[in-house]
KENUDO-87608 format. One record per residue: x, y, z of N, C-alpha, C in turn; residue in three letters. Coordinates in pm, whole numbers, padded with zeros to 5 digits, always signed. Layout:
residues N
XYZXYZXYZAla;...
***
This chain:
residues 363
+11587+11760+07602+11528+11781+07734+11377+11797+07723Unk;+11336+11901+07626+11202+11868+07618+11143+11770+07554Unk;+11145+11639+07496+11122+11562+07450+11107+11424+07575Unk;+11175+11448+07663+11210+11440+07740+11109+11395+07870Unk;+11082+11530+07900+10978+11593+07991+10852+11565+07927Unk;+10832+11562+07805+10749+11552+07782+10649+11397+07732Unk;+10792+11305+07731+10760+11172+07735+10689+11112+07891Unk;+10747+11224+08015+10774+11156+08124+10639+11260+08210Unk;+10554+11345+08151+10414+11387+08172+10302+11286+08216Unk;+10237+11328+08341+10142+11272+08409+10031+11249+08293Unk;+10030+11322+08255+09860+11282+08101+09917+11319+07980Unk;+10021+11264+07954+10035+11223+07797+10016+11103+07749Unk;+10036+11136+07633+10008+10985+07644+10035+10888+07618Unk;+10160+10825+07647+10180+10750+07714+10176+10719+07849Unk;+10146+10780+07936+10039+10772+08096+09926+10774+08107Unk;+09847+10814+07977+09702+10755+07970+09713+10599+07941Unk;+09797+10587+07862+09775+10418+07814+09806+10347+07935Unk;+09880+10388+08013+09946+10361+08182+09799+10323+08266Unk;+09744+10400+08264+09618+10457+08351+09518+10367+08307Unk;+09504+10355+08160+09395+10263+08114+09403+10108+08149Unk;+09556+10026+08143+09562+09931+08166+09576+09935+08348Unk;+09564+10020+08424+09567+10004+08593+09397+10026+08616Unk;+09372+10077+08517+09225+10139+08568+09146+10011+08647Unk;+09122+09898+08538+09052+09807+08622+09067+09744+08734Unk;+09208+09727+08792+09313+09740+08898+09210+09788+09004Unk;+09243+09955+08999+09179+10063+09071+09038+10052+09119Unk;+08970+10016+08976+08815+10019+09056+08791+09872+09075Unk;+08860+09763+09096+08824+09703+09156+08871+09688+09321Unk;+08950+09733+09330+09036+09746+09487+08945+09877+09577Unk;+08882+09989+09459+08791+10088+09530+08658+10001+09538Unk;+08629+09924+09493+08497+09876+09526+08503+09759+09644Unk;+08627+09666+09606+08589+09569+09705+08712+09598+09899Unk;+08804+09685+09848+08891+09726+09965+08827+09862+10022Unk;+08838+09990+09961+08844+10091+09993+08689+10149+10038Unk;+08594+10123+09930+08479+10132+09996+08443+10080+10126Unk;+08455+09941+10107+08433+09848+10248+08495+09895+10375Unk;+08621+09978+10366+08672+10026+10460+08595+10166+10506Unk;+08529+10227+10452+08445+10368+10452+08371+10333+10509Unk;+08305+10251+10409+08174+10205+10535+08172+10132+10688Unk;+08272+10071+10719+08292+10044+10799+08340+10176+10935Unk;+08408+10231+10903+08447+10368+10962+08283+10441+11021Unk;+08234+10451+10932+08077+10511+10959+08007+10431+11034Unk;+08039+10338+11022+07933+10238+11104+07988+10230+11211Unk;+08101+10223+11275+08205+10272+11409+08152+10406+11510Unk;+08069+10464+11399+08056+10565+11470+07901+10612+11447Unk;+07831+10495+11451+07696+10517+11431+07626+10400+11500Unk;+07495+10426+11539+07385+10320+11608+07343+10199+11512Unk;+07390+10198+11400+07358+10108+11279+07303+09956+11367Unk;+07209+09892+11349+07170+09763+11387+07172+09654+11288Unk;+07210+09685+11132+07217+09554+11091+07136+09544+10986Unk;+06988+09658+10984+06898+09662+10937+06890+09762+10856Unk;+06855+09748+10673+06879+09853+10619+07011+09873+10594Unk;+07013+09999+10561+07142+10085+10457+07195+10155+10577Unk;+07339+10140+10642+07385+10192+10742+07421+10368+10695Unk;+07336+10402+10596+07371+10538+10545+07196+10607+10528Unk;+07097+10540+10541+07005+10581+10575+06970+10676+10683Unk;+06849+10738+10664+06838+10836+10811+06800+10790+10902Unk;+06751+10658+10901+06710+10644+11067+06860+10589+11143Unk;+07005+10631+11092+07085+10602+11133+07141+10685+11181Unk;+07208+10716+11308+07245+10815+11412+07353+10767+11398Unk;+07436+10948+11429+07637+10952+11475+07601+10966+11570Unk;+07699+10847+11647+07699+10884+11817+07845+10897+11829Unk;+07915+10938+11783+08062+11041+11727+08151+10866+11798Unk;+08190+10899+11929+08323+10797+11969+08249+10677+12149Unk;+08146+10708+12064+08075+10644+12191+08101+10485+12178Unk;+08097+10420+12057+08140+10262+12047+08247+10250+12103Unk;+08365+10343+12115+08519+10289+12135+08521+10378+12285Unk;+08408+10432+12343+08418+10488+12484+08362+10362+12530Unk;+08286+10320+12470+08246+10163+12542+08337+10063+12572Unk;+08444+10070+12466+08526+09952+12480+08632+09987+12577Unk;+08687+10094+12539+08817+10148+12580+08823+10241+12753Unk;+08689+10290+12771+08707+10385+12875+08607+10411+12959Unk;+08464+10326+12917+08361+10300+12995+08334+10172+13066Unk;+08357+10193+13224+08371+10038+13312+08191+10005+13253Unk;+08237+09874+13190+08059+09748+13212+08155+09616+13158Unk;+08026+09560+13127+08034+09439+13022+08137+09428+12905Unk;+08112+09544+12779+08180+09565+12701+08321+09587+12730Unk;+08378+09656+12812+08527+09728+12813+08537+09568+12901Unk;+08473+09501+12985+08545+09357+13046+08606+09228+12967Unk;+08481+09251+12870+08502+09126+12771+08597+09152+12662Unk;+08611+09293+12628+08705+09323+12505+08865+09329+12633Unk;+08869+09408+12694+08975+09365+12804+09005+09198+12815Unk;+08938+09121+12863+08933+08972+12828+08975+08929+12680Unk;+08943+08980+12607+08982+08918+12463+09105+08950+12449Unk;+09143+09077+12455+09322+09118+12452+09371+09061+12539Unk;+09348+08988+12644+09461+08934+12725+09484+08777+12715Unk;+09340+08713+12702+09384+08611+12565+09450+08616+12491Unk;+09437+08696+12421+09499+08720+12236+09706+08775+12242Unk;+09702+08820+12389+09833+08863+12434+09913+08741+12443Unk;+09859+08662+12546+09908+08509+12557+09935+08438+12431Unk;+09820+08468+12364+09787+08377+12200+09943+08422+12136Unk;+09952+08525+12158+10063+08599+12041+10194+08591+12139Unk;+10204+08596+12232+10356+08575+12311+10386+08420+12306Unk;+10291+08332+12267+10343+08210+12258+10334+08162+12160Unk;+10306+08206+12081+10292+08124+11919+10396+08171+11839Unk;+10398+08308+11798+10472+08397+11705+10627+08346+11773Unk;+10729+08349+11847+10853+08308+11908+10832+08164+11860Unk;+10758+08070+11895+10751+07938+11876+10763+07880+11759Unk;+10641+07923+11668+10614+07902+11509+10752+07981+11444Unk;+10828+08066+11544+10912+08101+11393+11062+08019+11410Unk;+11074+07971+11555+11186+07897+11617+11167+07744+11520Unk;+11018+07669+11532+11033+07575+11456+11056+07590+11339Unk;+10964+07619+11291+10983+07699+11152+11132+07693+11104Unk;+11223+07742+11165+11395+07790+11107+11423+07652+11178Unk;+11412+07588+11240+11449+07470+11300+11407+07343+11197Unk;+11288+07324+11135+11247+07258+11028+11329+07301+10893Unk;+11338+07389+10814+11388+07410+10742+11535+07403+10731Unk;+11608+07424+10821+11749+07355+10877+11709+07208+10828Unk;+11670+07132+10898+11732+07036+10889+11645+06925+10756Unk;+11548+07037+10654+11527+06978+10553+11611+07043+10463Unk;+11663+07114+10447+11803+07175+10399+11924+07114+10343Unk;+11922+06971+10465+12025+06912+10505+12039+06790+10349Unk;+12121+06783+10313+12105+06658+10242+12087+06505+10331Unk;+11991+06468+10339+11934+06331+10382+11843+06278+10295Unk;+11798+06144+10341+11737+06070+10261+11619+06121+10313Unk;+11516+06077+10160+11375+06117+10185+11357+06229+10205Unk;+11450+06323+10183+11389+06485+10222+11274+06531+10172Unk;+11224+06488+10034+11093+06560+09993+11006+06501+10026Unk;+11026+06358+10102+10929+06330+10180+10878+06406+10347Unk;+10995+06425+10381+10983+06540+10503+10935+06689+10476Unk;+10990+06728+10348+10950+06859+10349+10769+06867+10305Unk;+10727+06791+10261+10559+06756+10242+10509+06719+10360Unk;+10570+06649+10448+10534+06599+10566+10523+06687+10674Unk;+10586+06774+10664+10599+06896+10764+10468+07028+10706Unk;+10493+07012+10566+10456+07125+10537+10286+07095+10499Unk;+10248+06959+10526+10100+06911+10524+10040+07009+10607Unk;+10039+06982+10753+09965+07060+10821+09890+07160+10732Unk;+09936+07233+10736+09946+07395+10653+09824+07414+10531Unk;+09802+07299+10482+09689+07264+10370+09540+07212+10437Unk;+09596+07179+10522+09459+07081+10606+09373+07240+10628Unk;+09207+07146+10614+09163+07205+10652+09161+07313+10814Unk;+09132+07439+10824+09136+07462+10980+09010+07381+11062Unk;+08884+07390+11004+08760+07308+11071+08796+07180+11076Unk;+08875+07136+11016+08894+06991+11019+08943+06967+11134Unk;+09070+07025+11121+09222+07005+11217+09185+07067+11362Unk;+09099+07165+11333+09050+07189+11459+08960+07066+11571Unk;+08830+07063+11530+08732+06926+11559+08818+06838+11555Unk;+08948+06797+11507+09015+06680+11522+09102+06711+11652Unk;+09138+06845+11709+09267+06865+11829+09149+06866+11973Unk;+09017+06903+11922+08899+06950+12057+08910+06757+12078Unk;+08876+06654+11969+08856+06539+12024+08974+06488+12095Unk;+09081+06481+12078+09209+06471+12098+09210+06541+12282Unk;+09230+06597+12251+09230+06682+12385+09083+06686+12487Unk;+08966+06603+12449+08873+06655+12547+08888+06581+12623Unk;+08780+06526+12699+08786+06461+12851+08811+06314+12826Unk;+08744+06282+12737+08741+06144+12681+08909+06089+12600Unk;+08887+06183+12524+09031+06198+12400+09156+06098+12482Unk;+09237+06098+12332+09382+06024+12320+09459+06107+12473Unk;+09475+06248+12456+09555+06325+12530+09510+06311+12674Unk;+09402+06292+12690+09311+06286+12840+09370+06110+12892Unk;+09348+05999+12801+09407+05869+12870+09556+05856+12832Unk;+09649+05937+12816+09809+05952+12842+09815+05990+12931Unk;+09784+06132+12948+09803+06180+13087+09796+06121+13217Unk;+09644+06053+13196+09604+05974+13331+09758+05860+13380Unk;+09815+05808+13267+09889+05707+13397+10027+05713+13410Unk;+10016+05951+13383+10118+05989+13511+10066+06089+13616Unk;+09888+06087+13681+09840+06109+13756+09788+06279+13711Unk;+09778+06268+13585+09754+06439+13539+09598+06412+13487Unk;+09564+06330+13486+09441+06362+13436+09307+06402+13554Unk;+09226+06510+13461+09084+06537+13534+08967+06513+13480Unk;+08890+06525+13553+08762+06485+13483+08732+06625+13384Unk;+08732+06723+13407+08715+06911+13312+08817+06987+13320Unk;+08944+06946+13331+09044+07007+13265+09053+07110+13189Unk;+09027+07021+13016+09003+07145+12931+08899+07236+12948Unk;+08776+07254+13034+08707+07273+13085+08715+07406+13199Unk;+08842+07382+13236+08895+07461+13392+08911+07600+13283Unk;+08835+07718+13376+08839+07841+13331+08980+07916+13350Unk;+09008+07900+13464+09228+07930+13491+09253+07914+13429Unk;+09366+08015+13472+09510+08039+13338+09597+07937+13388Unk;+09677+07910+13352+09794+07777+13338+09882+07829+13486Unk;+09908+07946+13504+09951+08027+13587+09958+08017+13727Unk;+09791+08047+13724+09691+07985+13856+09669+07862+13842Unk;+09674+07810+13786+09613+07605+13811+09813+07584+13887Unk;+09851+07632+13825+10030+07577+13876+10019+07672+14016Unk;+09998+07788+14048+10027+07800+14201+09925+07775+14270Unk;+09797+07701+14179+09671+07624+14286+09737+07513+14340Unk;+09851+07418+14278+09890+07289+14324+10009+07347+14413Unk;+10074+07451+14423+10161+07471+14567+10076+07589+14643Unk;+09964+07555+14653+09893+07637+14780+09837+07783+14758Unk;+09823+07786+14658+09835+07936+14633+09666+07973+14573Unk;+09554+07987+14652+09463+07972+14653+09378+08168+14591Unk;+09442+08224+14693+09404+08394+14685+09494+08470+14640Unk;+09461+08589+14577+09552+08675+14512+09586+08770+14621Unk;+09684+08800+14588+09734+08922+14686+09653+09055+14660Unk;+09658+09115+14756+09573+09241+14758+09615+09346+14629Unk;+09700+09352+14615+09834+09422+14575+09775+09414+14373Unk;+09715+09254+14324+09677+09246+14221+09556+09263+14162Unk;+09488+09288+14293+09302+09299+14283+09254+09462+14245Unk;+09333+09527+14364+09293+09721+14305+09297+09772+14240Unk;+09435+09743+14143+09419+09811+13987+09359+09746+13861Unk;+09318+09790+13748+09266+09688+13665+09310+09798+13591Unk;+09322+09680+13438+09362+09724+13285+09178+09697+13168Unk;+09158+09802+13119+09062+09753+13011+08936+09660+13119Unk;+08920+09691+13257+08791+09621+13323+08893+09514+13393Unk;+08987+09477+13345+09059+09312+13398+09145+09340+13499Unk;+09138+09292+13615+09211+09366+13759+09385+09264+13685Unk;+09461+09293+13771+09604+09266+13755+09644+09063+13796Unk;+09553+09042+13907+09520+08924+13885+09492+08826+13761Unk;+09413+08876+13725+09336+08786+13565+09436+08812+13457Unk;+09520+08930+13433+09611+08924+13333+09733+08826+13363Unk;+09763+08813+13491+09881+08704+13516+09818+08590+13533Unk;+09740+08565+13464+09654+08439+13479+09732+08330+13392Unk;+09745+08400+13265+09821+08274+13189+09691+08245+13077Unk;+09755+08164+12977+09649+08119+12903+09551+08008+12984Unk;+09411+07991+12920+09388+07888+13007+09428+07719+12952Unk;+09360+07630+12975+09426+07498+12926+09357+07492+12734Unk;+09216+07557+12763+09156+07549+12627+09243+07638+12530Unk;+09309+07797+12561+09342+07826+12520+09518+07765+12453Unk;+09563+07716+12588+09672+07633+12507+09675+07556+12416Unk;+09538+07476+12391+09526+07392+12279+09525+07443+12158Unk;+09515+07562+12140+09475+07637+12018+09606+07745+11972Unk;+09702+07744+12090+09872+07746+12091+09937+07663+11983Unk;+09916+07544+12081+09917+07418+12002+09895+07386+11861Unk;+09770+07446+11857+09741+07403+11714+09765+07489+11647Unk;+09803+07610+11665+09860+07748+11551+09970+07668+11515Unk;+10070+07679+11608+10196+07628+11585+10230+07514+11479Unk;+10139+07404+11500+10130+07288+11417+10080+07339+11335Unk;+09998+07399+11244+09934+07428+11074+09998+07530+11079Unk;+10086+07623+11127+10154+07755+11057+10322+07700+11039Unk;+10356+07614+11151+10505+07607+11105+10524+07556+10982Unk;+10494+07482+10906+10470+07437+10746+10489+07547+10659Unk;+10423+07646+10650+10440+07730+10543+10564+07852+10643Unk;+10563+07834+10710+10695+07962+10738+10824+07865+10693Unk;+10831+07726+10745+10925+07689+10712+10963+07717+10511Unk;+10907+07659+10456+10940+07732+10306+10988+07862+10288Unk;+10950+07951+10339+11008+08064+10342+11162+08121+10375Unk;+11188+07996+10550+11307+07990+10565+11399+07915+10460Unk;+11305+07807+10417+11401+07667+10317+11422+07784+10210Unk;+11338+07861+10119+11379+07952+10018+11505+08029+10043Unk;+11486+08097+10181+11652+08176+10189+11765+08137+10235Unk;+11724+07974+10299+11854+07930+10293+11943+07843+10151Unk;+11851+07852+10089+11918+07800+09954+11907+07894+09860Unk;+11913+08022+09879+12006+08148+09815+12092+08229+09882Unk;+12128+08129+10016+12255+08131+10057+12372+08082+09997Unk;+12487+08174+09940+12561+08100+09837+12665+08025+09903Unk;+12702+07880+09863+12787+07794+09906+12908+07841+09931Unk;+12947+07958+09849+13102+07960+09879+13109+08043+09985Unk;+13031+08120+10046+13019+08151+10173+13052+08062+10275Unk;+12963+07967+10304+12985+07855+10415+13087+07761+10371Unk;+13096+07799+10241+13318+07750+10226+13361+07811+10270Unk;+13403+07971+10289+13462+08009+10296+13483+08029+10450Unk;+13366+07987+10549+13386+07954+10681+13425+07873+10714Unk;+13373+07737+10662+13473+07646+10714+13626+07626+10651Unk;+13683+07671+10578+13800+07689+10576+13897+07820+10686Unk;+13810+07865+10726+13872+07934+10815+13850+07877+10958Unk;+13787+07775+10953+13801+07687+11084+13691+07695+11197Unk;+13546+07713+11148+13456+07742+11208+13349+07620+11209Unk;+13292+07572+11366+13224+07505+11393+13062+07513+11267Unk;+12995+07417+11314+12874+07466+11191+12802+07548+11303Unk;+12778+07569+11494+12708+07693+11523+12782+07787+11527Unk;+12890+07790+11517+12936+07925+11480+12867+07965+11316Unk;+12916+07868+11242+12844+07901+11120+12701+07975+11117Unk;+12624+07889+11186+12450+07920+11207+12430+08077+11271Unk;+12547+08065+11376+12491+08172+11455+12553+08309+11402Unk;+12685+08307+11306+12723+08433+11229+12716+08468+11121Unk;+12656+08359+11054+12638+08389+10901+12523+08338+10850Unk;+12438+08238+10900+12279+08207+10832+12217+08320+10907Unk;+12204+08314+11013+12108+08362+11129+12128+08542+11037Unk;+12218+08593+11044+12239+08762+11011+12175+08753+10843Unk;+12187+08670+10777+12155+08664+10630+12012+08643+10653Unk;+11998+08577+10694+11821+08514+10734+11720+08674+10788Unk;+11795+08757+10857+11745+08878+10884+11575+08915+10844Unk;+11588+08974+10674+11469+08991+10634+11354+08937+10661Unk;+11402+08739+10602+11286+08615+10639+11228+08607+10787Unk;+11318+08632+10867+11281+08642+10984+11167+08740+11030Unk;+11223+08903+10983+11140+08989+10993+10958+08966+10940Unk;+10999+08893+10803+10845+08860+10716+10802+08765+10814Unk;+10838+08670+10882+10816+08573+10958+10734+08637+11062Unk;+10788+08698+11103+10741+08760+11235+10616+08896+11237Unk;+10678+08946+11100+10532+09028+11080+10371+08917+11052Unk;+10439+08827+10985+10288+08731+10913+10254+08673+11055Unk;+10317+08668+11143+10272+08567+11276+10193+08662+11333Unk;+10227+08792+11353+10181+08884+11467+10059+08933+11382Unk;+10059+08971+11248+09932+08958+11207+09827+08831+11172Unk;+09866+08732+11157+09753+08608+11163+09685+08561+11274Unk;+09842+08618+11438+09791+08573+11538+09660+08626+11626Unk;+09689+08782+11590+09620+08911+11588+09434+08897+11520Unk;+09421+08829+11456+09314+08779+11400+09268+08672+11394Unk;+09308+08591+11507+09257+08447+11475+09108+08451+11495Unk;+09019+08343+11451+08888+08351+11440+08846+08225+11421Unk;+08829+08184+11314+08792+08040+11271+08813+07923+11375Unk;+08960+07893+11409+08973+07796+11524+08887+07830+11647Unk;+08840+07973+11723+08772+07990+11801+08610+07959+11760Unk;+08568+07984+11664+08408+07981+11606+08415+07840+11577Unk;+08512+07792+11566+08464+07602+11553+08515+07515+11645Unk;+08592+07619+11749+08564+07477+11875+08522+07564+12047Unk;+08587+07636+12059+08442+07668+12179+08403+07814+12218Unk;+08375+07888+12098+08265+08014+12101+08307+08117+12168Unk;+08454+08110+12252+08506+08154+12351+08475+08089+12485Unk;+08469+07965+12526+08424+07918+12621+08592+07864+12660Unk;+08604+07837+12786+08523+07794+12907+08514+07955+13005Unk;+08421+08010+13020+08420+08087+13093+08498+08279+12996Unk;+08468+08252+12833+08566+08360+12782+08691+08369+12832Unk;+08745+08242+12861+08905+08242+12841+08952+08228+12731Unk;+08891+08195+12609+08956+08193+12481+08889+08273+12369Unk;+08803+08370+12427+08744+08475+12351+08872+08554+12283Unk;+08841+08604+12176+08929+08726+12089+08907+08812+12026Unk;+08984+08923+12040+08894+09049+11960+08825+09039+11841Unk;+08870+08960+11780+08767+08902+11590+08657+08844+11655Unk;+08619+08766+11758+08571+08654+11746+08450+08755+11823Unk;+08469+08892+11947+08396+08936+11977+08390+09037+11895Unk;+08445+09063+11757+08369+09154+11680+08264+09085+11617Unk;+08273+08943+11594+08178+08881+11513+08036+08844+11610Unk;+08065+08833+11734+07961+08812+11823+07873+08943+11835Unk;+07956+09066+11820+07875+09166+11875+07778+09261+11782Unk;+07840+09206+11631+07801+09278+11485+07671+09112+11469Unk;+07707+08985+11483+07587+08942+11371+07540+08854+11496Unk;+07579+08843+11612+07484+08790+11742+07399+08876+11838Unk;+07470+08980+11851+07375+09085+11902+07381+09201+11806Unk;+07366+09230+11708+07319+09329+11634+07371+09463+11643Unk;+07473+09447+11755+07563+09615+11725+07664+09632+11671Unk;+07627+09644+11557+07753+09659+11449+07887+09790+11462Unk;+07771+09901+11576+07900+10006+11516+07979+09928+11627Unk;+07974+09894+11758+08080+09800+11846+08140+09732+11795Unk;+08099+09617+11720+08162+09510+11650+08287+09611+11548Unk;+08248+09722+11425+08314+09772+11368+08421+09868+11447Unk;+08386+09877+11600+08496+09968+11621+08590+09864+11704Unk;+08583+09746+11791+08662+09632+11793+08720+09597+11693Unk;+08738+09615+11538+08771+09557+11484+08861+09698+11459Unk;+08851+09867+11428+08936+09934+11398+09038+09939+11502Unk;+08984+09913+11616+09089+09890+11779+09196+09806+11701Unk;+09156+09672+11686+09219+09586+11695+09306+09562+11524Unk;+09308+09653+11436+09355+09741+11332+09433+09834+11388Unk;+09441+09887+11439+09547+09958+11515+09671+09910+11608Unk;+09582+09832+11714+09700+09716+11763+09798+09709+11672Unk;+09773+09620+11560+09819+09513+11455+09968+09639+11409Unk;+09897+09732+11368+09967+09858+11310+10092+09887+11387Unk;+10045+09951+11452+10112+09938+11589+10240+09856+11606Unk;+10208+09747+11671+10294+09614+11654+10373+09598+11536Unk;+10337+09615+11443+10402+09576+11351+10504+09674+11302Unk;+10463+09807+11315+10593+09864+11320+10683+09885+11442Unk;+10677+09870+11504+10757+09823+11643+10816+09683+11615Unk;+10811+09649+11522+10857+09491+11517+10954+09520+11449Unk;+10882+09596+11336+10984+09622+11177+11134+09687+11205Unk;+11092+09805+11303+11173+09888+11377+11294+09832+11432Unk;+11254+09707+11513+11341+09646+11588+11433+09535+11489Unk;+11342+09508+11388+11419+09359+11328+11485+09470+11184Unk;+11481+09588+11164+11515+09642+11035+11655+09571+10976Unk;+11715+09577+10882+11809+09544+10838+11906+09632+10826Unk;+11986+09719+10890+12109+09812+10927+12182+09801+10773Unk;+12259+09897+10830+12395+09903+10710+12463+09795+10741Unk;+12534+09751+10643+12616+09620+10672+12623+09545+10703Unk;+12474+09532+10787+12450+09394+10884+12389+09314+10778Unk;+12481+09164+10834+12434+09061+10744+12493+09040+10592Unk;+12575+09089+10576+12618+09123+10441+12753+09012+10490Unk;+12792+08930+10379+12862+08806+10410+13047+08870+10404Unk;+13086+08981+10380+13241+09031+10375+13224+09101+10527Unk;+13090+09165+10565+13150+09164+10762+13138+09083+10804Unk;+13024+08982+10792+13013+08864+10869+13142+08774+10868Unk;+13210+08759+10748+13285+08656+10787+13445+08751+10831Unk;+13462+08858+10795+13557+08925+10884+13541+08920+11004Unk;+13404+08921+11092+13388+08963+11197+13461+08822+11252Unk;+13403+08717+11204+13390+08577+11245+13548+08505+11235Unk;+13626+08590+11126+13789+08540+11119+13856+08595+11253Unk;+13824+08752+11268+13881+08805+11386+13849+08734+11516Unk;+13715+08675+11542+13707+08601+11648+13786+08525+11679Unk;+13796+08431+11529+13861+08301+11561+14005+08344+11576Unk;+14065+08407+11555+14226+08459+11535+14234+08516+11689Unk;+14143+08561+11735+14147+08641+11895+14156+08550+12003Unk;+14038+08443+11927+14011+08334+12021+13895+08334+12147Unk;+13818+08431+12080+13725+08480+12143+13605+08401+12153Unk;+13590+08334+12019+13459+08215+12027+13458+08136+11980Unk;+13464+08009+12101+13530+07888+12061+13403+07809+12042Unk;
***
């Protein structure tokens, strides 16, 4: 016992030799993670401009005044960061469901034994490598006034001259064409974050759909691998052992991949809600947040407000806001998608799934 205890001591040593090989580990994650995060915190809560050592004295605590700006003081600031979350709401209610539906929908059916599959599974999973500046400047030409997408449309009477252009949400342009010109009173009096109740049911706008669009296309590629990985450590004699008990292949899908798939799903859905949560790049290389900051986002106005106008502690406290969101969300996600006792485990699933069929419950 004591030999024991004494092998299994925080500073003996054998936990120094432990310590020595993590050490460089440590100080490099304290220098390039943990510091960076300190300083950032301070600068959240200071007048810092950009200039100098944000730890110098001509630098003032103005304690929670950056995030009273955003969060609880009506101007400019609390409108446009209000504006960016309700973008970024849209951004994430339509991508994250979408990208993970294709996603398990692609990987299905490269799964499948067919011809050319590793030509499909490269083919799908290209996107995903392409550059984003590229693929981006390639969907703005595509889609602008001029673009491929602009002369299809036209000759089934959808095309406009500024379309992508039109500051409306998808929402309002659809009840502008059945008459629906003014908001009801009812949506104008209250407001969220500066944004009255109107502008949040706005919808994405058309620019912002393009960039829907284009998440979906360069992210379903790499989620799909993830799904293709767990469906082929799905073991075969499982989905023998269903269809010998006389089960369609969606019954199959829907009681025994889908519950096994559980976890992937969950990772799926955490990586979406955080990538979606931060998009940036596609906004800084095709329109700045334009038409009108319908496609502004909280990154994109932390980056405007820290190295275009010079207030960094704003910029740094948009960005701990929107660090919190993420947090937030994501355990509310985890919460909901957790993996239970027993669930998914292939001796209930396919009990559950014999009793059906023997009941006659799901045909």
């Amino acid at each position: 016992m004591l030999s024991h205890a004494r092998r299994h001591r925080p500073f003996g040593r054998d936990a120094m030799a432990g310590w020595l090989f993590v050490l460089p580990v440590i100080i490099v994650l304290g220098l390039f993670l943990v510091l960076p995060v300190v300083m950032a915190a301070w600068v959240s809560v200071s007048d810092w401009t950009g200039r100098g050592s944000p730890f110098s004295s001509t630098v003032n605590f103005v304690g929670i005044d950056n995030y009273r700006d955003l969060l609880g003081e009506p101007g400019l600031a609390q409108r446009d960061f209000g504006t960016s979350i309700r973008n970024n709401v849209y951004y994430v209610l339509l991508v994250v469901p979408t990208q993970t539906a294709v996603a398990l929908f692609l990987a299905v059916l490269v799964n499948k034994r067919i011809k050319s599959r590793g030509f499909f599974r490269t083919a799908f999973y290209f996107p995903s490598v392409t550059s984003s500046v590229a693929i981006t400047v390639l969907f703005l030409f595509l889609f602008s006034a001029s673009g491929a997408v602009n002369r299809m449309l036209s000759f089934i009477g959808l095309r406009g001259p500024n379309w992508f252009a039109d500051p409306r949400g998808i929402i309002h342009i659809g009840l502008g064409w059945l008459g629906v010109d003014q908001p009801p009173a009812a949506l104008t009096d209250g407001s969220l974050l500066g944004v009255n109740w109107w502008e949040w049911a706005s919808g994405p706008s058309v620019a912002m759909c393009v960039f829907i669009v284009l998440a979906v296309f360069t992210t379903s590629g790499t989620f799909m691998l993830l799904f293709l990985s767990a469906l082929q450590n799905i073991q075969a004699e499982i989905e023998e052992a269903a269809i010998v008990d006389g089960t369609t292949g969606w019954q199959r899908f829907r009681l025994i991949t889908l519950p096994m798939l559980r976890p992937t799903i969950a990772t799926v859905i955490t990586l979406g809600l955080v990538g979606t949560w931060q998009v940036f790049d596609q906004i800084y290389t095709g329109t700045r947040g334009g038409p009108a900051k319908t496609t502004l986002t909280p990154a994109y106005q932390s980056y405007s407000a820290s190295f275009l106008n010079q207030n960094w502690g704003q910029g740094a406290a948009i960005a701990f806001v929107l660090f919190a969101i993420i947090v937030v969300l994501t355990a509310v996600q985890r919460s909901l998608l957790r993996e239970r006792d027993n669930d998914g485990k292939p001796g209930r699933v396919l009990s559950t799934l014999s009793f059906r069929r023997n009941a006659g419950g799901d045909s």
